[in-house]
Phi, psi and omega in degrees: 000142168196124185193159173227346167299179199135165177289173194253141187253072189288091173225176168284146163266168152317275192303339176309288194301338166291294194287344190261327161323307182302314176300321181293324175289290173330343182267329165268354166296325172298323170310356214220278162236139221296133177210032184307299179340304193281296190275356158291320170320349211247319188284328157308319177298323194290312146003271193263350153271274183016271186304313164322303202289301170332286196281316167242064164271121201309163178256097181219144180295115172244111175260133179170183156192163185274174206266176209276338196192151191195159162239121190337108191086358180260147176259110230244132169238178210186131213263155156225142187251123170266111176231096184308106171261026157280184194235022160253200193252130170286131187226153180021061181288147197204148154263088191234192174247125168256358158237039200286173175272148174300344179273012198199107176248119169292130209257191175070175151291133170283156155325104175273140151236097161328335166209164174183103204276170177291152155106316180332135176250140195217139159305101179214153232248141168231144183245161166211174168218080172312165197199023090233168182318161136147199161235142194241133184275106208231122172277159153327162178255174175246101171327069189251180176208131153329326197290129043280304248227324190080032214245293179263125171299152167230120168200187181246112180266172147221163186262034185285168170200143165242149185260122187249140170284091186275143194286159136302160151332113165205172167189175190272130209257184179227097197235116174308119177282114154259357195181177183214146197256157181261330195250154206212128186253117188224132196234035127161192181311121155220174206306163182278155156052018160257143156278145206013060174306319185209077179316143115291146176305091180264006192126167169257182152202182179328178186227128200252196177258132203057006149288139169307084196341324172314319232269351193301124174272095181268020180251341154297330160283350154290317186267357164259334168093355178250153161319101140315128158230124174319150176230150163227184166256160177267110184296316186268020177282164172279121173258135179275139178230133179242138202226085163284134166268106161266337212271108184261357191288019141322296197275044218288346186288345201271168179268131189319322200271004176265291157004247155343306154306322150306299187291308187282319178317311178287339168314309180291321163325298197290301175341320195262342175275008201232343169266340163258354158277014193271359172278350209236009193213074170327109204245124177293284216242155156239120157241140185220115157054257178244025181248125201241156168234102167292104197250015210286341208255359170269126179326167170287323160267356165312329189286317210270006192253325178294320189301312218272326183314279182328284187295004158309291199258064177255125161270163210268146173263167180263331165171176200253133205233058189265020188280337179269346212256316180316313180297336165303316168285346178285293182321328167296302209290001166285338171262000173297117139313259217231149180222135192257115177222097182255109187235150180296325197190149152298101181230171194327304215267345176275331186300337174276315169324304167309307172288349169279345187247337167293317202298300191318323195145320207289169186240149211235142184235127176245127173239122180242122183284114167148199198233151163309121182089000210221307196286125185272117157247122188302178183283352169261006167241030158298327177238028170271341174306303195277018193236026190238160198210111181277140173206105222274127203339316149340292184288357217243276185336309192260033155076036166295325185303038193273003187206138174257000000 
């Protein structure tokens, strides 16, 4: 973004608001005993940095954009270039956001630059912190200055607004061979006891730090002016279905904020399990409550950058309606390796999914949010307890979890 038109942006500071207080009382004192002196001195001042402040109020350029994706609890810092395009010199300059969401916090003081002469360009750095997921709708931010007095803002709002995407909680598991899928997905003939003999062709993408030089397309790279690097599948990778339990309305006892703490806790869960299995796995389909997502024709990290989008904005479902979507899921499950099923409560309709995905073949991981022994499970889900794996909403949130 860059741009310096705009409404003129006008507020108080701190010391601003300490002085027009001050004015105001002095101003019933007078009525009392004589003070005309102080408060005409106090209404000049307010006065002429008014005016002052008006008439070399900066011109200033802001190039930057916020970054695309950031994560929940992380403190993300991020440069925006400050460029006067007036021909006077600009005083006590500041970069700040004057509308974030309450869920986004800007942390620190802004950064002041005491000068920027014309035309100078200057680097200046902003931190934020989200404290939850989701997507968020972010105006520009505003170039202002203090100056005379430090009494009045002076800046350029604009209404532009950009969306930044907060990640959930995620990190990298540890998963126990605990078990084995009968279906094996192979798209053709390889050499014995060698692994990926006749890799496919899945596409390029950017060329990152720790790819293989080989593997670099340089004729995408002539025509992109950046580093290509080709990507592949593996004829022999495993395919995956990831299965979210959105639905809290189960839980009529819990308090929204036990609520909220469940549900983030399975976002993440799902987040860390779909960030360590995506090298090693092909992930078809994300069922999120009552939304099923077909992943099957996206590269790999294109899959994994859409699934963490997606579950960013996974909102609580009202209850469970999987009577159109199960069939879409059964027909995947005779070519699944593994099924991912991270759920709130065992209940009739995922306990069938689960036995439709045993019958196909596939080996099935049921991760349940909550503690062993705390949870009422009825008598047709009694003997679904020993093949289930408690994991308590806590341990998950602050990254306790590393082996499955």
């Amino acid at each position: 973004m860059s741009k310096t038109d705009g409404r003129l942006h006008l507020g108080l500071t701190d010391t601003g608001k300490v002085i027009l207080r001050g004015t105001f009382f002095v101003a019933l004192a007078a009525l009392i005993v004589p003070a005309f002196g102080i408060l005409s001195a106090l209404v000049a001042i307010m006065l002429m940095a008014l005016l002052v402040g008006f008439v070399l109020r900066p011109k200033i350029r802001i190039d930057g954009n916020l970054p695309e994706r950031v994560m929940v609890g992380q403190i993300t810092r991020f440069s925006y270039f400050l460029k006067n395009t007036s021909r006077l010199p600009a005083y006590n300059l500041c970069v700040e956001f004057t509308a974030l969401p309450e869920a986004i916090k800007q942390l620190a003081g802004a950064q002041v630059i005491p000068r920027l002469g014309p035309g100078e360009t200057i680097e200046v750095t902003v931190e934020i912190r989200p404290a939850r997921r989701g997507y968020y709708k972010i105006k520009r931010p505003i170039c202002q200055s203090g100056f005379p007095f430090n009494l009045f803002n002076f800046g350029i709002s604009h209404d532009d607004e950009e969306t930044l995407i907060v990640l959930p909680v995620f990190y990298r598991l540890q998963f126990s061979p605990i078990g084995s899928s009968q279906n094996v997905c192979v798209g053709g003939a390889r050499l014995a006891g060698q692994r990926s003999a006749f890799p496919e062709y899945a596409g390029n993408r950017p060329f990152l730090p720790g790819d293989s030089p080989r593997r670099i397309d340089a004729r995408a790279w002539a025509r992109l002016s950046v580093p290509a690097t080709k990507e592949y599948r593996d004829d022999f990778d495993k395919r995956t279905i990831l299965i979210l339990d959105t639905c809290i309305s189960e839980f009529p006892l819990l308090s929204g904020s036990n609520e909220s703490r469940l549900l983030e806790a399975a976002v993440s869960l799902c987040a860390s399990v779909a960030f360590t299995i995506n090298n090693d796995c092909l992930i078809d389909v994300l069922l999120a409550g009552n939304e099923i997502y077909q992943l099957t024709a996206l590269p790999r990290m294109v899959c994994l950058d859409k699934i963490q989008d997606i579950l960013a904005g996974a909102e609580p479902s009202k209850g469970y309606s999987l009577e159109k979507i199960s069939p879409v899921l059964i027909s995947q499950f005779p070519r699944i390796s593994e099924v991912f099923f991270v759920l709130l409560r065992l209940n009739k309709t995922y306990r069938h999914l689960i036995e439709l995905a045993n019958q196909a073949g596939c080996h099935c991981n049921v991760l349940l949010i909550g503690e062993s022994g705390r949870m009422n499970v009825d008598e047709d889900n009694m003997r679904w307890t020993s093949n289930v794996r408690y994991l308590s909403p806590d341990e998950i949130l602050t990254g306790q979890i590393k082996l499955l």
